[in-house]
mmCIF file of the N, C-alpha and C atoms, coordinates in Angstrom:
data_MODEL
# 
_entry.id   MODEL 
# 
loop_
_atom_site.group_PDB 
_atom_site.id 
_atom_site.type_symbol 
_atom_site.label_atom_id 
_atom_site.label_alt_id 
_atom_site.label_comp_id 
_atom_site.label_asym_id 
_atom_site.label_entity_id 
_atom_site.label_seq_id 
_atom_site.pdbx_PDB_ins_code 
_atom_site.Cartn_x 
_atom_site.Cartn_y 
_atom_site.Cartn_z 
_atom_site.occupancy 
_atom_site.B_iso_or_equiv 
_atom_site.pdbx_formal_charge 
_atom_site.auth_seq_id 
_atom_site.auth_comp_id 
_atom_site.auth_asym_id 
_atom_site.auth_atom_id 
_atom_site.pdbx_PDB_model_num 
ATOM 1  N N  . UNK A 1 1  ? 44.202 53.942 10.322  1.00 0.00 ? 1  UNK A N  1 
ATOM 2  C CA . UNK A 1 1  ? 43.498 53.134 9.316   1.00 0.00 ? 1  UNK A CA 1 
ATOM 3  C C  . UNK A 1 1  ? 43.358 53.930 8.012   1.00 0.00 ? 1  UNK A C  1 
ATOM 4  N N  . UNK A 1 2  ? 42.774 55.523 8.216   1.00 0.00 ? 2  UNK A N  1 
ATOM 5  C CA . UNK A 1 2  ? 42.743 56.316 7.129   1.00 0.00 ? 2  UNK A CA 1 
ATOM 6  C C  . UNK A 1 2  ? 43.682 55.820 6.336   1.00 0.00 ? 2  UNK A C  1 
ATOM 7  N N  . UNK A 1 3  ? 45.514 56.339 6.739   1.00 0.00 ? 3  UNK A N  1 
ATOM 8  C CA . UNK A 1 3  ? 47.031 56.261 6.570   1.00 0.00 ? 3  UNK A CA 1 
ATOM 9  C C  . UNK A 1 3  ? 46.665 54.920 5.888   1.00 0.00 ? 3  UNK A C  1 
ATOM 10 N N  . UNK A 1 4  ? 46.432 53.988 5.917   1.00 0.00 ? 4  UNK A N  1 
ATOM 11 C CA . UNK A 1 4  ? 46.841 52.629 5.727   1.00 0.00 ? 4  UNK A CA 1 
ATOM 12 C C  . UNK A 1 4  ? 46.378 52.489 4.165   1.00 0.00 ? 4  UNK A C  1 
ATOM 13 N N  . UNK A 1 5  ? 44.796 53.038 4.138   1.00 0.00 ? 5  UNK A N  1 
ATOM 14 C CA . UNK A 1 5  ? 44.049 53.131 2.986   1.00 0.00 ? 5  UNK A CA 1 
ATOM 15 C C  . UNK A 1 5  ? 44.207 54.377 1.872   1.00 0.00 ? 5  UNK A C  1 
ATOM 16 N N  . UNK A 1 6  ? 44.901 55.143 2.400   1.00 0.00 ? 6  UNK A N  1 
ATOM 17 C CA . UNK A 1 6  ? 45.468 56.028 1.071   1.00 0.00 ? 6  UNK A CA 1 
ATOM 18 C C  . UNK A 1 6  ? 47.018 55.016 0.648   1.00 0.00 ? 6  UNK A C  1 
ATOM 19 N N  . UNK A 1 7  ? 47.457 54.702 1.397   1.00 0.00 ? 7  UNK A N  1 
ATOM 20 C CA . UNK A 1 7  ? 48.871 53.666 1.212   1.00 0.00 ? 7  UNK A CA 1 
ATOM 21 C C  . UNK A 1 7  ? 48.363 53.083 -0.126  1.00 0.00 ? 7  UNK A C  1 
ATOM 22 N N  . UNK A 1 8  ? 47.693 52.248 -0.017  1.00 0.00 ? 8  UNK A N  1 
ATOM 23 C CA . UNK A 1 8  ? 46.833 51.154 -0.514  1.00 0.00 ? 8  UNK A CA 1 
ATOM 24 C C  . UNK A 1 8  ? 46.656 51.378 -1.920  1.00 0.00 ? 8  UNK A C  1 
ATOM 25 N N  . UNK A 1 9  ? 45.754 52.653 -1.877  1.00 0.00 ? 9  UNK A N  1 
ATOM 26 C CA . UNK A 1 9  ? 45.122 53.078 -2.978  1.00 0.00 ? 9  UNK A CA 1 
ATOM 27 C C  . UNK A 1 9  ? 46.328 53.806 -3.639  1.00 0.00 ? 9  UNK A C  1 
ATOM 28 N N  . UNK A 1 10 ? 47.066 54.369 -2.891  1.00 0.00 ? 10 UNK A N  1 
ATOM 29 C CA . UNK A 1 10 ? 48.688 54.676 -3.860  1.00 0.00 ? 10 UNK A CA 1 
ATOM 30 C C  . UNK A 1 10 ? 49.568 53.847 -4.940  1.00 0.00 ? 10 UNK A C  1 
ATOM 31 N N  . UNK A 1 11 ? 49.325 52.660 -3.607  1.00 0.00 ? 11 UNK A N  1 
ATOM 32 C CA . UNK A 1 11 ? 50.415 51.478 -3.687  1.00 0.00 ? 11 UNK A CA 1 
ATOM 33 C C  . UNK A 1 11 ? 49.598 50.513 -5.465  1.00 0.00 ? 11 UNK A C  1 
ATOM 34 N N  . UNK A 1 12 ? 48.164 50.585 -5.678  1.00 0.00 ? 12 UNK A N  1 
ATOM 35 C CA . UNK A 1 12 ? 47.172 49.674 -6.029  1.00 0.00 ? 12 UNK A CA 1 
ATOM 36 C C  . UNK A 1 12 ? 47.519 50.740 -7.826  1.00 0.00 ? 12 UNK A C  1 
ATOM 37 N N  . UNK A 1 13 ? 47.535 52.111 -6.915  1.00 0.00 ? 13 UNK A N  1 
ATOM 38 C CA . UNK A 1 13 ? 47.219 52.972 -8.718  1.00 0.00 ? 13 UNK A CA 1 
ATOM 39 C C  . UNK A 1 13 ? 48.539 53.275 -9.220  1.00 0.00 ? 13 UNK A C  1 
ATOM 40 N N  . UNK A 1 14 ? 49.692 53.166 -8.452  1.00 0.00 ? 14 UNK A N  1 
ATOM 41 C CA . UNK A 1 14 ? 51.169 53.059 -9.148  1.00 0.00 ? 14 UNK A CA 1 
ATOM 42 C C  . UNK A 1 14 ? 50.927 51.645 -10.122 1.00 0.00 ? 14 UNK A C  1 
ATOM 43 N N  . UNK A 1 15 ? 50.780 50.458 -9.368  1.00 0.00 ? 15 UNK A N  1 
ATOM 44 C CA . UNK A 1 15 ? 50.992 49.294 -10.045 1.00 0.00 ? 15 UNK A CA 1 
ATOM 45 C C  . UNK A 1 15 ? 50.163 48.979 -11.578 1.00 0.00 ? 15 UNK A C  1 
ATOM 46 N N  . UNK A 1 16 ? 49.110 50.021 -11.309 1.00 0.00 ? 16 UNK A N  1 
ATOM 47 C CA . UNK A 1 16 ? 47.839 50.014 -12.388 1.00 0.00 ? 16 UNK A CA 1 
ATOM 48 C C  . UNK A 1 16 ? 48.837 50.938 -13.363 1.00 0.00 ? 16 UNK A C  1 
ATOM 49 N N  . UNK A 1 17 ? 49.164 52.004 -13.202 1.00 0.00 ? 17 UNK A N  1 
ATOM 50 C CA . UNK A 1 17 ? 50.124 53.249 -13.954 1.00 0.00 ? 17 UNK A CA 1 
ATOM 51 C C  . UNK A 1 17 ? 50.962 52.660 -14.243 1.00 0.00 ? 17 UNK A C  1 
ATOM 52 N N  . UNK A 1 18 ? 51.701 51.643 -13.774 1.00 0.00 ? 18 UNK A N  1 
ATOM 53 C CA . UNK A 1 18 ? 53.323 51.671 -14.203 1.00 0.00 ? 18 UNK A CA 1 
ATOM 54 C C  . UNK A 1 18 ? 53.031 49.825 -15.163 1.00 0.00 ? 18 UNK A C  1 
ATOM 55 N N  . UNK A 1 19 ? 52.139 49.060 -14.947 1.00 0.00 ? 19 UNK A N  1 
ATOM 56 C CA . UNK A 1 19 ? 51.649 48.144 -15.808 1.00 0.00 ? 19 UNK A CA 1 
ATOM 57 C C  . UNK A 1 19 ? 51.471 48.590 -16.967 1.00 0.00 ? 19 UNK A C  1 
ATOM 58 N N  . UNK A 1 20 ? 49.963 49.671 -17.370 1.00 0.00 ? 20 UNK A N  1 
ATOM 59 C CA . UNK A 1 20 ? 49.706 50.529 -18.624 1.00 0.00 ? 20 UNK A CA 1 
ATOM 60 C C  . UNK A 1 20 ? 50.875 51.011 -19.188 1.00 0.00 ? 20 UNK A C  1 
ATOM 61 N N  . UNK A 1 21 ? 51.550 51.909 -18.400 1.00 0.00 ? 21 UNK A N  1 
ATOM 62 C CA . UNK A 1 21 ? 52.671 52.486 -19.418 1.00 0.00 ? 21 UNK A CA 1 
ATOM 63 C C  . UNK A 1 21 ? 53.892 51.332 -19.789 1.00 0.00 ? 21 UNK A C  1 
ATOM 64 N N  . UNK A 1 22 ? 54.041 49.966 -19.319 1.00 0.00 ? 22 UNK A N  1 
ATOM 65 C CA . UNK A 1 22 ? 54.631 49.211 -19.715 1.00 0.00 ? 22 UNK A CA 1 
ATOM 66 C C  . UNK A 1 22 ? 54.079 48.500 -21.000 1.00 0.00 ? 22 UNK A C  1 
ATOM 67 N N  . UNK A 1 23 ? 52.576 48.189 -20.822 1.00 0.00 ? 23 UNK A N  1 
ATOM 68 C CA . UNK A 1 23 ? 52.037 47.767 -21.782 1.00 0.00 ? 23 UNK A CA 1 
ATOM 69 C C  . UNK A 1 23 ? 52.022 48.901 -23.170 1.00 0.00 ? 23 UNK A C  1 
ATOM 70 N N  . UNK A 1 24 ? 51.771 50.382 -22.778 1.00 0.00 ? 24 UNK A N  1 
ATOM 71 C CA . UNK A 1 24 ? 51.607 50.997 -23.934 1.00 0.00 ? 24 UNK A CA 1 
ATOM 72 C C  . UNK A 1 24 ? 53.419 51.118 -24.700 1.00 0.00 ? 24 UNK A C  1 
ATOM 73 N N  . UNK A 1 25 ? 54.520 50.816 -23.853 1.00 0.00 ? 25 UNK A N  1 
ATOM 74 C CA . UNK A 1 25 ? 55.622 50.727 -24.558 1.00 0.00 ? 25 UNK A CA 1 
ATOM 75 C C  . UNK A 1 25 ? 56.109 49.446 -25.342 1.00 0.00 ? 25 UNK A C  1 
ATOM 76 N N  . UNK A 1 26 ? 55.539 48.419 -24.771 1.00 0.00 ? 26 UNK A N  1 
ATOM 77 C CA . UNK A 1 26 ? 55.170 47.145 -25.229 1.00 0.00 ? 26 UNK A CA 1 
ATOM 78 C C  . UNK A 1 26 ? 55.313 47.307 -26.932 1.00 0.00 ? 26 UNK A C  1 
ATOM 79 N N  . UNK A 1 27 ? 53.390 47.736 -26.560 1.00 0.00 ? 27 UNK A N  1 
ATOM 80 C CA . UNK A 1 27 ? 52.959 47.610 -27.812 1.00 0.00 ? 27 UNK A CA 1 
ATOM 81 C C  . UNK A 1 27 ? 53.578 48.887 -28.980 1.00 0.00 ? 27 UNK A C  1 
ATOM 82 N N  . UNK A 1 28 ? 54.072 48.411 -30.137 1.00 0.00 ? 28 UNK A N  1 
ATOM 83 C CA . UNK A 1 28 ? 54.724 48.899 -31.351 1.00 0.00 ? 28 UNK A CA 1 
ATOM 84 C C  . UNK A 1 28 ? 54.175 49.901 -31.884 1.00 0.00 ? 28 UNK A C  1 
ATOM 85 N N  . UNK A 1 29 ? 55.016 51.240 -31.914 1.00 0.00 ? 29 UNK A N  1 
ATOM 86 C CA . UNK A 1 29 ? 54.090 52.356 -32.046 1.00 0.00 ? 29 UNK A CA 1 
ATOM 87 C C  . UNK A 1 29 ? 53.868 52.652 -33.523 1.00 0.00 ? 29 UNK A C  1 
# 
């Protein structure tokens, strides 16, 4: 269960990281 919930929280803060840095390339520097 530990295993499952670091997955999670990996899986949850890539998607958060790789959203932001899409958005900060997005937006026009």
């Amino acid at each position: 269960k530990l295993l499952m919930a670091i997955h999670a929280m990996l899986k949850t803060r890539s998607t958060f990281d790789s959203r932001r840095f899409y958005s900060l390339t997005e937006t026009p520097a």
